[in-house]
MMTF fields as JSON, N, C-alpha, C and O atoms, coordinates in Angstrom:
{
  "mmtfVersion": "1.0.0",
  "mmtfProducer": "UNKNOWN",
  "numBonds": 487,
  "numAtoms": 488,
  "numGroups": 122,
  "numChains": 1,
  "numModels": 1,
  "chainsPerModel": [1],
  "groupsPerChain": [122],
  "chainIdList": ["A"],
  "bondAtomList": [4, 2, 8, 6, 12, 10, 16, 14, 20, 18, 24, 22, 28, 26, 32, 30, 36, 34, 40, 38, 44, 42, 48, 46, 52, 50, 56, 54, 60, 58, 64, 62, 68, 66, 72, 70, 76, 74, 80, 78, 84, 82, 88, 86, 92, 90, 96, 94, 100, 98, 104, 102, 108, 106, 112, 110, 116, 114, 120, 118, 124, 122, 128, 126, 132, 130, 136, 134, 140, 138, 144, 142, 148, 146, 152, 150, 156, 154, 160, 158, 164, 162, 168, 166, 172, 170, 176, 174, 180, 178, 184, 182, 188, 186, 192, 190, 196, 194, 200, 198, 204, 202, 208, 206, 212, 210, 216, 214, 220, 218, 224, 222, 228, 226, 232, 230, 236, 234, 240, 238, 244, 242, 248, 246, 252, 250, 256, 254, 260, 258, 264, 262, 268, 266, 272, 270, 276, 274, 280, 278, 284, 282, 288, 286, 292, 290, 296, 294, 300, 298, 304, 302, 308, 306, 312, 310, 316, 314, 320, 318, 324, 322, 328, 326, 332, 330, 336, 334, 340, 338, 344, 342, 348, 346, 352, 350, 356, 354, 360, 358, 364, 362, 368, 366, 372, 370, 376, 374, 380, 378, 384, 382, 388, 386, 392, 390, 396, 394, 400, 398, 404, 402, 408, 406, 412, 410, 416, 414, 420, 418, 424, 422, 428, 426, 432, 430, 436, 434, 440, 438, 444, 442, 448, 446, 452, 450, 456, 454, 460, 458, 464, 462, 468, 466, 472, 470, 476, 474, 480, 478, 484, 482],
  "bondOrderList": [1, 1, 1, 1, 1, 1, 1, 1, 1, 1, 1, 1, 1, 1, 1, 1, 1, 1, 1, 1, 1, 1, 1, 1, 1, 1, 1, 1, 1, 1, 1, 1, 1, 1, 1, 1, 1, 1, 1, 1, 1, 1, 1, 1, 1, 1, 1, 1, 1, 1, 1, 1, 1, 1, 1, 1, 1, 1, 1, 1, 1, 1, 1, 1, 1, 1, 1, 1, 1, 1, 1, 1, 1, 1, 1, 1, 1, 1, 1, 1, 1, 1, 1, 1, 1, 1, 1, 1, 1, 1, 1, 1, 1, 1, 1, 1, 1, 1, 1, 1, 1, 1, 1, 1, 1, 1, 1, 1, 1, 1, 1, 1, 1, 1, 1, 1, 1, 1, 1, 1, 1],
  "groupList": [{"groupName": "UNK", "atomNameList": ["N", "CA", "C", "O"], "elementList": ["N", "C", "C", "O"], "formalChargeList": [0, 0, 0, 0], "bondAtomList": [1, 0, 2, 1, 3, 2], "bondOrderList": [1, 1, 2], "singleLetterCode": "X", "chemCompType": "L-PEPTIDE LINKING"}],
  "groupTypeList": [0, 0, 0, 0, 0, 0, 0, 0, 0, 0, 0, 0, 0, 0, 0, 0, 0, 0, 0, 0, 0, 0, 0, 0, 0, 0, 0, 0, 0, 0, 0, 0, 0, 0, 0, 0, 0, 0, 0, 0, 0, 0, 0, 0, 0, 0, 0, 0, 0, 0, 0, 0, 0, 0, 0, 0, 0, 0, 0, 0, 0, 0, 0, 0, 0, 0, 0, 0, 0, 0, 0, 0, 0, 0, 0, 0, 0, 0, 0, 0, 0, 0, 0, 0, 0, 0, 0, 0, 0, 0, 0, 0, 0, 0, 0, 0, 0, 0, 0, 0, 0, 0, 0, 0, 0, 0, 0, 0, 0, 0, 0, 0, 0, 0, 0, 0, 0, 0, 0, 0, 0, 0],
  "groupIdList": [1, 2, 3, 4, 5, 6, 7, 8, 9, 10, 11, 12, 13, 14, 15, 16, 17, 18, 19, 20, 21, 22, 23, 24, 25, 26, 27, 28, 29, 30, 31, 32, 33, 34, 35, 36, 37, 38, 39, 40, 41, 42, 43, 44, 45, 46, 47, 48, 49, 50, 51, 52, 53, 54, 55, 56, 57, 58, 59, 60, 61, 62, 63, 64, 65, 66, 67, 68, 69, 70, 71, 72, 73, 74, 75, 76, 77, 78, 79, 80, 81, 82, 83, 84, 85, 86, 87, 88, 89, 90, 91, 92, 93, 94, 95, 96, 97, 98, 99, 100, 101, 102, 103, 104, 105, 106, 107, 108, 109, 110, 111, 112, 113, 114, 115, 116, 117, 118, 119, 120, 121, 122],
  "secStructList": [7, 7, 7, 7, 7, 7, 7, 2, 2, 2, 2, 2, 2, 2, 2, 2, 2, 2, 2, 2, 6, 3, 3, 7, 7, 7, 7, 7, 6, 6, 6, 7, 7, 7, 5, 7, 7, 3, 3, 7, 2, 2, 2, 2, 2, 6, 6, 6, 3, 3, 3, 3, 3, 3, 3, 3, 3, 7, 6, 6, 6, 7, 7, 3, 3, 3, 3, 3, 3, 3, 7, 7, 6, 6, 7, 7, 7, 4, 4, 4, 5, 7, 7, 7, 7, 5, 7, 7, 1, 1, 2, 2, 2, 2, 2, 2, 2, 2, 2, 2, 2, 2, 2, 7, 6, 6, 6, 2, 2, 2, 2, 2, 2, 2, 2, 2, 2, 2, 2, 2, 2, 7],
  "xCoordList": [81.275, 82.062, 82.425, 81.495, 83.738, 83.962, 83.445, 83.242, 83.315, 82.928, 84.637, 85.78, 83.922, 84.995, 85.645, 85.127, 86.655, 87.868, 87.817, 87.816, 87.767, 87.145, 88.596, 88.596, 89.784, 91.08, 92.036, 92.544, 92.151, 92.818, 94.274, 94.81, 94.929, 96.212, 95.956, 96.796, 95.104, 94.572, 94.569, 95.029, 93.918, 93.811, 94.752, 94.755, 95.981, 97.372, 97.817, 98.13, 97.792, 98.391, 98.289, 99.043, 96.574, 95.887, 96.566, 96.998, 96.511, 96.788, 98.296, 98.709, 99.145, 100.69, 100.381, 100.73, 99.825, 100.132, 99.164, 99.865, 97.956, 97.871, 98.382, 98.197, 99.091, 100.16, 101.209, 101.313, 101.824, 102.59, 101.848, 102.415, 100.283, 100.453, 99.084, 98.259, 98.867, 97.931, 98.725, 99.874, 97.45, 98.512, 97.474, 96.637, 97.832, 97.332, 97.515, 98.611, 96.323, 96.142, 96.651, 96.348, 97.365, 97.544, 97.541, 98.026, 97.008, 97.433, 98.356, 99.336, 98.727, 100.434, 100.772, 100.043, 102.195, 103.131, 102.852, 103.142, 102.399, 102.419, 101.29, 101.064, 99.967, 98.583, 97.996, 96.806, 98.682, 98.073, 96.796, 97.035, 95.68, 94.891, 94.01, 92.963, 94.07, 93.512, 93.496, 93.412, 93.635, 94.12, 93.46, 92.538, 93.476, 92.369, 92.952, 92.749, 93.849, 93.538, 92.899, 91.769, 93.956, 92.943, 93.675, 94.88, 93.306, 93.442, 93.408, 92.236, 94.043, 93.56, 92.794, 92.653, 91.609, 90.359, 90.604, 89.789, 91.586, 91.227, 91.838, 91.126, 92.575, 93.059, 91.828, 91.602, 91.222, 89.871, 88.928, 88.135, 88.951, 87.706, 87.758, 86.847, 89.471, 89.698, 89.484, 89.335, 89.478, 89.382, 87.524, 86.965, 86.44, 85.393, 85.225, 84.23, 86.048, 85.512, 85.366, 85.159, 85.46, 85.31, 86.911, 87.494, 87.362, 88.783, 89.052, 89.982, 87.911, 88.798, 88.466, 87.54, 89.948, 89.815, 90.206, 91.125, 89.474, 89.49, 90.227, 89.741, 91.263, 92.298, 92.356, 93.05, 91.701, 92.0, 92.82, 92.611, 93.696, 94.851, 94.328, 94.058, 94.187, 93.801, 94.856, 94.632, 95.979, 96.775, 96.602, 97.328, 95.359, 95.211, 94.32, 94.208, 93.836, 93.36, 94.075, 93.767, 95.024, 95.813, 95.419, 96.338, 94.492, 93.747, 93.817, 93.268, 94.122, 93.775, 92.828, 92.802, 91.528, 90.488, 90.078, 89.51, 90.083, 89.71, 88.312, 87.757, 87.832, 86.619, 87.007, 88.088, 85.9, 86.232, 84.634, 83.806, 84.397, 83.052, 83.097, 83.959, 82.098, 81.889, 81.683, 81.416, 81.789, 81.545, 80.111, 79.774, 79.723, 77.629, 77.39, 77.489, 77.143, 76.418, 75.05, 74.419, 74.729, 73.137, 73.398, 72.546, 74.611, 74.375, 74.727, 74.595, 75.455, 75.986, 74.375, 73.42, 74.359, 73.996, 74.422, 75.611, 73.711, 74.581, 75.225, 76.373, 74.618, 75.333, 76.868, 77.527, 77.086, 78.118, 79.367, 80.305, 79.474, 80.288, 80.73, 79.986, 82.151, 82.884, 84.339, 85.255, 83.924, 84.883, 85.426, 84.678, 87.108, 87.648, 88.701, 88.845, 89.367, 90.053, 91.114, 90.949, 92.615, 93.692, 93.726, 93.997, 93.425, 93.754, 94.224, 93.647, 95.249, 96.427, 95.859, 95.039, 96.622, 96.103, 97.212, 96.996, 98.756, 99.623, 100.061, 100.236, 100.15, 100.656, 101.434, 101.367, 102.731, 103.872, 103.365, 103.497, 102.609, 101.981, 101.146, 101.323, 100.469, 99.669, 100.554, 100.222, 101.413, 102.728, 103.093, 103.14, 103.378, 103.943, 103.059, 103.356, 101.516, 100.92, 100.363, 99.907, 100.587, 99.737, 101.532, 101.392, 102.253, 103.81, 103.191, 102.618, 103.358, 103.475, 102.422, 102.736, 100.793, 100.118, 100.658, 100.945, 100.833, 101.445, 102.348, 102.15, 103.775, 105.128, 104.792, 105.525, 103.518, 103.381, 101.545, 101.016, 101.07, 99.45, 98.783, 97.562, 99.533, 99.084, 99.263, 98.293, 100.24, 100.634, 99.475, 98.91, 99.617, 98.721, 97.336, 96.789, 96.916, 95.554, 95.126, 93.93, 96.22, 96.382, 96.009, 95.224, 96.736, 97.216, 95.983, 95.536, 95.285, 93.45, 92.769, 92.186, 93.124, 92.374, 92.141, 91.105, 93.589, 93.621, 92.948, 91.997, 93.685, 92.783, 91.396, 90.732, 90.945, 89.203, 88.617, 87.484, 89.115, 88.634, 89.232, 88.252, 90.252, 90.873, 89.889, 89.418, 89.533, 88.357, 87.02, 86.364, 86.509, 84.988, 85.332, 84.305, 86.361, 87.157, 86.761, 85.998, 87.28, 87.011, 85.579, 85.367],
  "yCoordList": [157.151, 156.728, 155.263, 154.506, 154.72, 153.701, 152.855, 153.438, 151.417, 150.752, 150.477, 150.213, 150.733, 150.834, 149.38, 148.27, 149.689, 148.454, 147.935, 148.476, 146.301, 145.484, 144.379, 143.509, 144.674, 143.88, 144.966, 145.987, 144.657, 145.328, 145.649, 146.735, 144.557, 144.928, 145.688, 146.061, 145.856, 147.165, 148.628, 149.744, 148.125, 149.532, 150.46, 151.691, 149.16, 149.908, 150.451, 151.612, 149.671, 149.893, 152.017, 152.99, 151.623, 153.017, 154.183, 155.278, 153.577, 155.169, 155.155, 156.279, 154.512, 154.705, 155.763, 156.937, 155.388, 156.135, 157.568, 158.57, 157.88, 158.915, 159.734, 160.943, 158.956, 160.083, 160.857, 162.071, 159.95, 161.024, 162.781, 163.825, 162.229, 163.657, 164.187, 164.926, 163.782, 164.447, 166.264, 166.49, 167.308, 168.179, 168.631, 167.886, 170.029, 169.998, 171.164, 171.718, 171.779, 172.882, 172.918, 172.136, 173.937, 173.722, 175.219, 176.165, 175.371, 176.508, 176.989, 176.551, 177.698, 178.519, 176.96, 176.029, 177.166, 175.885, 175.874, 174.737, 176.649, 176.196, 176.094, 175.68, 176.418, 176.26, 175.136, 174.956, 174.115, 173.11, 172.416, 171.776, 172.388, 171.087, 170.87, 170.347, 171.08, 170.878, 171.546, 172.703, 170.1, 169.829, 169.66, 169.321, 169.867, 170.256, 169.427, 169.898, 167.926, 166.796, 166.595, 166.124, 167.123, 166.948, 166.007, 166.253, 165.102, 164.034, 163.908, 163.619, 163.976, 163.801, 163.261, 162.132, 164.162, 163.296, 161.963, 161.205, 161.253, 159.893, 159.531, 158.612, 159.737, 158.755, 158.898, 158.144, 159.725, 159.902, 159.116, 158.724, 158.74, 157.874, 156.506, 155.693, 156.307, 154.774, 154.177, 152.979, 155.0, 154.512, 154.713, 153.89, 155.905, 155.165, 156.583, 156.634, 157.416, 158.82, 160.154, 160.304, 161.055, 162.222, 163.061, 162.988, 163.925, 164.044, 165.216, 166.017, 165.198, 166.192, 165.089, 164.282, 165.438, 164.61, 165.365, 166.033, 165.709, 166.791, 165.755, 164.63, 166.109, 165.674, 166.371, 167.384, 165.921, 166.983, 166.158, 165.016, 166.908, 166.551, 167.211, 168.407, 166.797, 167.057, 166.917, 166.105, 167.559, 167.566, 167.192, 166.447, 167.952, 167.778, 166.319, 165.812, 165.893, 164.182, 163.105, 161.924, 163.518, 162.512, 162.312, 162.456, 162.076, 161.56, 162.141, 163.185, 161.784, 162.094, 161.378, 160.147, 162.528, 161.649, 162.09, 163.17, 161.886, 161.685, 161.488, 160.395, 162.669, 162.676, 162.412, 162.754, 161.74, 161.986, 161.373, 161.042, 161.294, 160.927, 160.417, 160.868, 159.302, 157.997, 159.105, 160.301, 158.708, 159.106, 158.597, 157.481, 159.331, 159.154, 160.048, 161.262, 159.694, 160.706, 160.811, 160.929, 160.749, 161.113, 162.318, 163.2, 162.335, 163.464, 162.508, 161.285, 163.803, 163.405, 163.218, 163.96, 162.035, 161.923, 161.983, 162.181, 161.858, 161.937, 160.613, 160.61, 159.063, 158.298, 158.058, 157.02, 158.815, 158.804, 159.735, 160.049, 159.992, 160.608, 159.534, 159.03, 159.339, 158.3, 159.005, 159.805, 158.293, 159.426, 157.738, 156.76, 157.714, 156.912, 158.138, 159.311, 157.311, 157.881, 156.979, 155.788, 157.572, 156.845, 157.48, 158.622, 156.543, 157.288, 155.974, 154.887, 156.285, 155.669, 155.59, 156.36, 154.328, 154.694, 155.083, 155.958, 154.634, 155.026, 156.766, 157.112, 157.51, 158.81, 159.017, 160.07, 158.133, 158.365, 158.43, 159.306, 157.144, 156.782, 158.014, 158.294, 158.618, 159.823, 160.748, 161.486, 160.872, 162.452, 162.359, 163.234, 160.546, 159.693, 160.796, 161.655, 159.778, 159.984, 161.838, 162.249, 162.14, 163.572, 164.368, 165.462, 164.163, 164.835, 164.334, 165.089, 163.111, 162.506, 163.175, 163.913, 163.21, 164.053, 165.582, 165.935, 166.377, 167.5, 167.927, 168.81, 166.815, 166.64, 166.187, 166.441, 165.367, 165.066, 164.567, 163.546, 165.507, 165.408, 165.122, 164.997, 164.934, 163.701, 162.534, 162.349, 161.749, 160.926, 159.968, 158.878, 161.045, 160.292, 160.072, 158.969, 161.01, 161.112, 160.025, 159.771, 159.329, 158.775, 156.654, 155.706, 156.952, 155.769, 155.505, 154.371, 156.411, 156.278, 155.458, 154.374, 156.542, 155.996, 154.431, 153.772, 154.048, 153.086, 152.034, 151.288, 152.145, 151.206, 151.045, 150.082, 152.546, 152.33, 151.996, 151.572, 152.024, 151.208, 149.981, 149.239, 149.218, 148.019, 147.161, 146.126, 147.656, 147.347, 147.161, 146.174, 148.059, 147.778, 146.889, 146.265, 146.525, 145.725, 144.546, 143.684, 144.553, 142.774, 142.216, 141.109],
  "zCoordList": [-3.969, -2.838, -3.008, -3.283, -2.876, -2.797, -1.257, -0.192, -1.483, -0.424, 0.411, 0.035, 1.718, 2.831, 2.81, 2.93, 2.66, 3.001, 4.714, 5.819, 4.044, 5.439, 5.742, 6.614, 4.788, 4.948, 6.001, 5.536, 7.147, 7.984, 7.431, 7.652, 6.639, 5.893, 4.799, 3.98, 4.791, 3.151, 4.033, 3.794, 5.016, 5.889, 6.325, 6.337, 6.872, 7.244, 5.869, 5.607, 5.265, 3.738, 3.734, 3.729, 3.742, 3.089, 3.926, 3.566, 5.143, 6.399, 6.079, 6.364, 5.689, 5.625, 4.239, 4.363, 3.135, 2.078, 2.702, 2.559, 3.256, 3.625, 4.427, 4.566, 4.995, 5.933, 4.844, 4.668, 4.287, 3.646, 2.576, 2.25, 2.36, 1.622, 2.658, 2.121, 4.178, 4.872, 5.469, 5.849, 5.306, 6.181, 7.688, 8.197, 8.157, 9.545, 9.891, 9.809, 10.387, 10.755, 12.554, 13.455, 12.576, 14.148, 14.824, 14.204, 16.041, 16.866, 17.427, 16.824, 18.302, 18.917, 19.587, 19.931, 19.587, 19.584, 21.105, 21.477, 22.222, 23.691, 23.928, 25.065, 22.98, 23.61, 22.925, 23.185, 21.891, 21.134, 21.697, 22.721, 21.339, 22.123, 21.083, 21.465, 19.971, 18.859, 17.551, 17.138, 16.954, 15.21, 15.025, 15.767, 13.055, 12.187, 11.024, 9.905, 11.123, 9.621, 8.709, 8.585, 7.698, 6.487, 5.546, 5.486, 4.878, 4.457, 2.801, 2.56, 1.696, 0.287, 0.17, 0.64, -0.84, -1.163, -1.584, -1.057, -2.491, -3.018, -1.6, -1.196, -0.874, 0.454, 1.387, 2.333, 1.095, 1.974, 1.777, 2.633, 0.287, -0.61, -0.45, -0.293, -0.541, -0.159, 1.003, 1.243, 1.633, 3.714, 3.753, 4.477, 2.908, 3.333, 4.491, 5.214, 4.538, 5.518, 4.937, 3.733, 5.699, 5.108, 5.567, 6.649, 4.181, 4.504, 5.661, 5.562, 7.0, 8.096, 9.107, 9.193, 10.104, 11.258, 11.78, 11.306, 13.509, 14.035, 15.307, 15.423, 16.141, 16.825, 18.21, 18.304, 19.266, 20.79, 21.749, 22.16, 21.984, 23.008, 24.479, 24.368, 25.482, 26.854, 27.849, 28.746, 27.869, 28.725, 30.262, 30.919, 30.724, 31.814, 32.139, 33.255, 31.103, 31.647, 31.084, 31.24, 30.435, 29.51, 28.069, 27.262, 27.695, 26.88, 25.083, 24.73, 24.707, 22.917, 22.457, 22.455, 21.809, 21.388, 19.924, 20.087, 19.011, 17.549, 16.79, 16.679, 16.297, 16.096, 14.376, 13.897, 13.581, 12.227, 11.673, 12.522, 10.556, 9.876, 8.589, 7.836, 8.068, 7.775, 6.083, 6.195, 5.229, 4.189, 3.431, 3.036, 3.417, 3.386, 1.999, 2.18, 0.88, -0.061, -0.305, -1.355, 0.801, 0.88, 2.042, 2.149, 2.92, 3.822, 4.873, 4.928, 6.115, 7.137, 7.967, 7.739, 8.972, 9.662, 11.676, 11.926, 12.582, 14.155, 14.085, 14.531, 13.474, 13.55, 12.487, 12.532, 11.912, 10.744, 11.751, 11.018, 12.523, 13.118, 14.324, 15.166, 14.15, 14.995, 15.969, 15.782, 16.84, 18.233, 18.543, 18.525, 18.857, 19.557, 20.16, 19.813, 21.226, 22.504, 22.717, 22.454, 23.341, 23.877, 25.425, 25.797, 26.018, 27.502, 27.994, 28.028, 28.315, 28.787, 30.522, 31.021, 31.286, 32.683, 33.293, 34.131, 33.146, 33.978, 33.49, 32.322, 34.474, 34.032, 33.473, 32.84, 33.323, 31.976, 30.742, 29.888, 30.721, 29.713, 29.214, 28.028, 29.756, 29.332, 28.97, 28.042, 29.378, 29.433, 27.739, 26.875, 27.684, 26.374, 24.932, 24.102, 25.561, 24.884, 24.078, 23.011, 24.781, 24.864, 24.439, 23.892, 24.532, 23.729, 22.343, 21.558, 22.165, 20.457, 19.986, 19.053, 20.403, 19.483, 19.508, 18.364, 20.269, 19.907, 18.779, 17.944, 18.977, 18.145, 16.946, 15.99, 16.771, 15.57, 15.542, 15.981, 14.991, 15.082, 14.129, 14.219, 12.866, 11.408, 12.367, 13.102, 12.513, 13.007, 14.258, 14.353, 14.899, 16.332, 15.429, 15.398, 14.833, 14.618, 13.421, 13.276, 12.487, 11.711, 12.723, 12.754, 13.04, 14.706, 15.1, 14.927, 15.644, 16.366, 14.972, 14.947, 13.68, 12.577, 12.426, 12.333, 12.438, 11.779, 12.96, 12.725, 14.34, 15.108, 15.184, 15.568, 14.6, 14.847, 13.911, 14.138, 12.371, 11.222, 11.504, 11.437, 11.795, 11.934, 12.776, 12.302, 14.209, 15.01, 14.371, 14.703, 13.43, 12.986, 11.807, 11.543, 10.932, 10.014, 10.73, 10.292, 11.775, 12.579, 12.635, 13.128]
}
């Protein structure tokens, strides 16, 4: 495993080039509330996680929250598993939010990524 990149401009760098070859498992186009991101192993290796990011959209609270895990070769542990959340407070803002992960669920789930490695980066 490579050591996790701690340059926040390395980071964007990394999630731009993994978006283009990430793909995504998704359910019926009107019941979406959760994606199944999977990420190329070396784009997986360079960021320092493990290549699934599991993506839940909550229509009814607004909220998109992003579960994904720390890349450990000794074995996953409870602390190696990292959950961040967008919950918007104004209700547009949620409507906003919770369309874009649907319309595009590499994307959103890519977005959480990067803020929540960018954040522990700092």
């Amino acid at each position: 495993m490579s050591k996790p990149t701690t340059d926040t401009a390395d980071i964007a760098a990394l999630i731009e080039a993994a978006e283009a070859r990430a793909t995504c498992k998704m359910g019926m186009a009107n019941a979406r509330s959760r994606f199944l991101v999977r990420l190329a192993r070396e784009d997986a290796e360079a960021l320092g996680i493990c290549d699934c990011l599991s993506l839940c959209v909550l229509e009814r609270h607004g909220t998109v929250d992003l579960v994904y895990s720390v890349s450990n070769p000794a074995g996953l542990t409870a602390s190696d598993y990292r959950e961040i959340s967008d919950e918007p407070a104004e209700p547009d803002a949620q409507e906003r939010t919770v369309a874009y992960a649907r319309r595009n669920p590499i994307g959103a789930a890519l977005d959480l990524l990067r803020v929540d490695l960018e954040r522990r980066a700092a």
